[in-house]
C-alpha positions in Angstrom: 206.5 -54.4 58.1 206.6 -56.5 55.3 209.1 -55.7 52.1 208.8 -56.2 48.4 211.9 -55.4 46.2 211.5 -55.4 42.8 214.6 -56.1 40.8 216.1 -56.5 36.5 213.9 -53.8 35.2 215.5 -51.9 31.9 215.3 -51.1 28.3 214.7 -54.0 25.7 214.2 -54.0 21.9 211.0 -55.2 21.0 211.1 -59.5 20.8 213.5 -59.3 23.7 213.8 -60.6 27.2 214.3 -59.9 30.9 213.4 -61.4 33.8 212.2 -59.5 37.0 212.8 -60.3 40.7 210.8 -59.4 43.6 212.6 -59.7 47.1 210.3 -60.7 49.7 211.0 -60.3 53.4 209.5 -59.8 56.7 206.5 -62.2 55.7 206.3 -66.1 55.9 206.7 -66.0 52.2 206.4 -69.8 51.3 202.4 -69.9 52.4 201.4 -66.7 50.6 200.2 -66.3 46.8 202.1 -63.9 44.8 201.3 -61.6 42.5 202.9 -59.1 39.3 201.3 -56.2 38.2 202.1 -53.5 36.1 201.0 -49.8 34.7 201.6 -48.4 32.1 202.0 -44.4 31.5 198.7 -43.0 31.2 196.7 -46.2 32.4 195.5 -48.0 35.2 197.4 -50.7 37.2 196.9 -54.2 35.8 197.3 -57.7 36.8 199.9 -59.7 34.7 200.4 -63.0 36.9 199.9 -65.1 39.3 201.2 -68.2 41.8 200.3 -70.0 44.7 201.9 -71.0 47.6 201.5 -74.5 45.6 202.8 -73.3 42.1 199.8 -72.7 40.4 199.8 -70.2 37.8 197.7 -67.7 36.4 198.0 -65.0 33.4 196.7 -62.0 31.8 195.8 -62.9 28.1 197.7 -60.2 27.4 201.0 -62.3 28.4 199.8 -66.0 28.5 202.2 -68.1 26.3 205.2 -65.4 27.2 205.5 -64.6 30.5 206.4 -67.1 33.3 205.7 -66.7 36.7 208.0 -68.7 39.3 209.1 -68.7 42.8 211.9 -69.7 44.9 210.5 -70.2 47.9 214.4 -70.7 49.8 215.4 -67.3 48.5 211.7 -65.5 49.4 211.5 -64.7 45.8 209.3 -64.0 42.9 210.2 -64.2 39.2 209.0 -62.7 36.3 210.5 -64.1 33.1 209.5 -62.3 30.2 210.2 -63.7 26.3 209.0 -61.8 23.1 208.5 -58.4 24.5 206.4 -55.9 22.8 206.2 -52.3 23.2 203.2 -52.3 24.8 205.2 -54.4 27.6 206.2 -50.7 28.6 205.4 -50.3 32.4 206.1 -50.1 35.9 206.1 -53.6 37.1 205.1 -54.2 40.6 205.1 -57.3 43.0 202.3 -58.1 45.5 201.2 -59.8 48.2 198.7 -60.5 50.6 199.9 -61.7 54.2 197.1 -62.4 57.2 194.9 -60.1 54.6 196.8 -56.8 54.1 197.7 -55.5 50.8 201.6 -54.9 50.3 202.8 -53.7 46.9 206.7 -53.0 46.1 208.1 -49.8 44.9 208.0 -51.2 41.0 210.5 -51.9 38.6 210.5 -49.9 34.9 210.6 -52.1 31.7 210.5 -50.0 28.5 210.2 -52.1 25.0 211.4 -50.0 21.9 214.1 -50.3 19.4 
């Protein structure tokens, strides 16, 4: 079964920083896209960011020009880095992936934005 740990969620004034860690394992993590998400209270779940196994990156517009999505592929991990935080930054952030087509998500991180 494969894992995602999510990991460096926490509270951060608004223009802050922090930058997220998802743990993969059980999966041949160097050949699969990765992906954050995140929802926030009251809303629907949302894509934030993306990479392929190449590097590749993709963003929400919400985030483009602040967040950074990265891998490791030697440690089988994600990274999130996120710069100029704003409230509305406030969420659950999860990892996912996508192995031989099944959908695994990881038990989410909370980031919460407010002075």
């Amino acid at each position: 079964q494969v894992q995602l740990v999510e990991s460096g969620g926490g509270l951060v004034q608004p223009g802050g920083s922090l930058r997220l860690s998802c743990a993969a394992s059980r999966m041949i993590f160097s050949i699969n896209p990765m992906d954050w998400y995140r929802q926030a209270p009251g809303k629907e779940r949302e894509f934030v960011a993306h990479i392929t196994s190449g590097g590749t990156t993709t963003y929400a517009d919400s985030v483009k020009g602040r967040f950074t999505i990265s891998r490791d592929n030697a440690k089988n991990t994600v990274y999130l880095q996120m710069n100029s935080l704003k409230p509305e930054d406030t969420a659950v952030y999860y990892c996912y992936a996508r192995p031989a087509g099944i959908n695994y998500w990881g038990k989410g991180t909370l980031v919460t934005v407010s002075s």
